[in-house]
N, C-alpha and C positions, 0 to 999 in steps of 0.2 A: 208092703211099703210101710214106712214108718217115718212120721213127723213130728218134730222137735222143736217149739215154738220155745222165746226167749227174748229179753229186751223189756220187759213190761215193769212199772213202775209208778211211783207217784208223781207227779207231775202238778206244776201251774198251773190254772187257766191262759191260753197263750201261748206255753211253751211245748216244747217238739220232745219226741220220744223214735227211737228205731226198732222196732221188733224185724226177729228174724225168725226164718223157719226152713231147719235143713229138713231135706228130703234123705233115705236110707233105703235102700233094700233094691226093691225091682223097679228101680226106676226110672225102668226104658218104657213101661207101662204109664207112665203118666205122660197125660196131653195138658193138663190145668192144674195149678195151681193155685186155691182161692182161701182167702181172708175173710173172717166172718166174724161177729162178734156177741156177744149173750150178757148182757144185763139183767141182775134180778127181777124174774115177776116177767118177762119179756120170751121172747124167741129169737130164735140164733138168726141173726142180721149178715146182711151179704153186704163186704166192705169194698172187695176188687178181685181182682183173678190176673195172675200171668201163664198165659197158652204157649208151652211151649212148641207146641205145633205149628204154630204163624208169628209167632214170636211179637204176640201183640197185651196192649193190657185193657183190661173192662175196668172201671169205677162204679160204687154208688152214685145217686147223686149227690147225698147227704155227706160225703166227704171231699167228692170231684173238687179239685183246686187246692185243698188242703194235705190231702194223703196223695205221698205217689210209690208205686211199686217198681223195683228194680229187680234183678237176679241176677248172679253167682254162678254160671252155667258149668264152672269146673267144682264147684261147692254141692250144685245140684241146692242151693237156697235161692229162697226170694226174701226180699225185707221189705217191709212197710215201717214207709217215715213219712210220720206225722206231727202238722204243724196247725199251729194256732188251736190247739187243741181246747174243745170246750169242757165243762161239765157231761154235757149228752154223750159224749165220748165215752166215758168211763161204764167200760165193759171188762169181759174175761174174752181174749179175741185169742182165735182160734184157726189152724191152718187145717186144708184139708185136701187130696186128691181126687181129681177124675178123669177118666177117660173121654169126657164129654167136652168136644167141641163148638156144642152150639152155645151163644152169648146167651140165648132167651133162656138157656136153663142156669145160667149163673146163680140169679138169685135165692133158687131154692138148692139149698144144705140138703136134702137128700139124693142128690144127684153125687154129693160126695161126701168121700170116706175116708178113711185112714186117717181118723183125725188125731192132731197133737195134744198131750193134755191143757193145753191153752197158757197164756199168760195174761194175769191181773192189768190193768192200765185203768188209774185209777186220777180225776184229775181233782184238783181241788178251787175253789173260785177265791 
Protein backbone atom coordinates (compact mmCIF):
# COMPACT_ATOMS: atom_id res chain seq x y z
CA UNK A 1 0.00 0.00 0.00
CA UNK A 2 1.10 3.29 -0.68
CA UNK A 3 -0.03 6.91 0.72
CA UNK A 4 0.16 10.05 -0.72
CA UNK A 5 -0.50 12.98 1.47
CA UNK A 6 -0.86 16.63 -0.12
CA UNK A 7 -2.66 19.95 0.68
CA UNK A 8 -0.41 21.39 3.29
CA UNK A 9 0.60 24.89 3.48
CA UNK A 10 1.05 28.18 5.19
CA UNK A 11 -1.70 29.36 6.58
CA UNK A 12 -3.25 32.17 9.26
CA UNK A 13 -3.79 31.74 12.66
CA UNK A 14 -7.80 31.14 12.15
CA UNK A 15 -7.74 30.09 8.77
CA UNK A 16 -8.63 26.56 7.18
CA UNK A 17 -6.38 24.23 5.05
CA UNK A 18 -7.65 20.69 3.31
CA UNK A 19 -5.07 18.05 3.22
CA UNK A 20 -5.68 14.94 1.34
CA UNK A 21 -4.29 11.42 1.34
CA UNK A 22 -4.84 8.85 -1.67
CA UNK A 23 -4.48 5.38 -0.72
CA UNK A 24 -2.69 3.06 -3.82
CA UNK A 25 -1.80 -0.47 -4.04
CA UNK A 26 -3.67 -3.37 -2.00
CA UNK A 27 -6.14 -1.61 -0.74
CA UNK A 28 -8.65 -4.01 0.05
CA UNK A 29 -6.25 -4.56 3.04
CA UNK A 30 -6.99 -1.57 4.75
CA UNK A 31 -9.48 -1.31 7.66
CA UNK A 32 -8.19 2.47 8.95
CA UNK A 33 -7.18 5.21 7.87
CA UNK A 34 -5.28 7.61 10.33
CA UNK A 35 -3.86 11.25 10.40
CA UNK A 36 -1.04 12.05 12.73
CA UNK A 37 1.15 14.72 13.00
CA UNK A 38 5.07 15.35 14.07
CA UNK A 39 6.34 18.67 15.26
CA UNK A 40 9.97 19.41 15.79
CA UNK A 41 11.54 18.10 18.99
CA UNK A 42 8.01 16.25 19.57
CA UNK A 43 6.44 12.60 18.47
CA UNK A 44 4.09 11.74 15.98
CA UNK A 45 0.58 12.89 17.28
CA UNK A 46 -2.70 10.92 16.51
CA UNK A 47 -5.10 13.62 14.73
CA UNK A 48 -8.19 11.25 13.63
CA UNK A 49 -8.72 8.00 11.85
CA UNK A 50 -11.45 6.97 9.19
CA UNK A 51 -12.40 2.93 9.63
CA UNK A 52 -13.53 1.88 6.67
CA UNK A 53 -14.74 -1.23 8.24
CA UNK A 54 -17.71 0.61 10.10
CA UNK A 55 -17.43 3.50 8.20
CA UNK A 56 -17.10 5.57 11.38
CA UNK A 57 -14.47 8.54 12.38
CA UNK A 58 -12.18 8.74 15.79
CA UNK A 59 -10.87 12.55 16.62
CA UNK A 60 -8.12 13.85 19.08
CA UNK A 61 -9.39 15.76 21.41
CA UNK A 62 -7.08 18.55 20.77
CA UNK A 63 -8.64 19.00 17.35
CA UNK A 64 -12.33 17.54 18.01
CA UNK A 65 -14.65 20.53 16.76
CA UNK A 66 -12.06 21.99 14.59
CA UNK A 67 -10.88 19.18 12.15
CA UNK A 68 -13.13 16.84 10.43
CA UNK A 69 -12.39 13.91 8.34
CA UNK A 70 -14.27 12.83 5.23
CA UNK A 71 -13.50 10.15 2.22
CA UNK A 72 -13.60 9.58 -1.40
CA UNK A 73 -14.51 5.80 -1.34
CA UNK A 74 -14.19 5.74 -5.29
CA UNK A 75 -10.66 7.90 -4.70
CA UNK A 76 -9.84 5.23 -1.96
CA UNK A 77 -8.75 9.18 -0.19
CA UNK A 78 -9.65 10.62 2.93
CA UNK A 79 -9.18 14.59 3.60
CA UNK A 80 -8.75 16.33 6.60
CA UNK A 81 -10.07 19.98 6.81
CA UNK A 82 -8.95 22.00 9.19
CA UNK A 83 -10.46 25.11 10.71
CA UNK A 84 -9.59 27.76 13.01
CA UNK A 85 -6.22 26.62 12.95
CA UNK A 86 -3.84 27.61 15.73
CA UNK A 87 -0.07 28.02 16.08
CA UNK A 88 0.09 24.37 18.01
CA UNK A 89 -1.12 23.10 14.77
CA UNK A 90 1.80 23.68 12.77
CA UNK A 91 3.23 20.03 12.27
CA UNK A 92 4.43 17.75 9.14
CA UNK A 93 1.09 15.63 9.29
CA UNK A 94 1.21 12.37 8.09
CA UNK A 95 -1.32 9.66 6.65
CA UNK A 96 -1.02 6.08 7.53
CA UNK A 97 -2.60 2.55 7.25
CA UNK A 98 -3.81 -0.39 9.44
CA UNK A 99 -5.52 -3.18 9.72
CA UNK A 100 -6.47 -2.43 13.16
CA UNK A 101 -9.92 -1.90 14.26
CA UNK A 102 -9.83 -1.31 17.75
CA UNK A 103 -10.26 2.78 18.57
CA UNK A 104 -7.90 2.19 21.87
CA UNK A 105 -5.16 1.63 19.54
CA UNK A 106 -5.52 4.74 17.38
CA UNK A 107 -3.50 6.88 19.14
CA UNK A 108 -0.24 5.06 19.00
CA UNK A 109 1.52 5.47 15.15
CA UNK A 110 2.96 1.93 15.60
CA UNK A 111 0.02 0.10 15.06
CA UNK A 112 0.28 1.82 11.62
CA UNK A 113 2.16 1.76 8.39
CA UNK A 114 2.47 2.62 5.01
CA UNK A 115 3.16 6.00 5.86
CA UNK A 116 2.99 8.86 3.33
CA UNK A 117 5.94 11.22 3.03
CA UNK A 118 3.94 13.73 5.01
CA UNK A 119 2.85 17.32 4.34
CA UNK A 120 4.32 20.58 5.97
CA UNK A 121 1.16 22.83 7.63
CA UNK A 122 2.65 25.47 8.93
CA UNK A 123 0.54 28.37 10.50
CA UNK A 124 1.58 31.66 11.45
CA UNK A 125 -0.07 34.14 14.27
Amino acid sequence: VQMVESGGGLVQAGGSLRLSCAASGRTHSIYTMGWFRQAPGKEREFVGAYSWSDDTITYSNSVKGRFTISKDNAKITVYLLMNSLKREDTAIYYCGETSVTRRDRFSDPGWFGSWGQGTQVTVSS
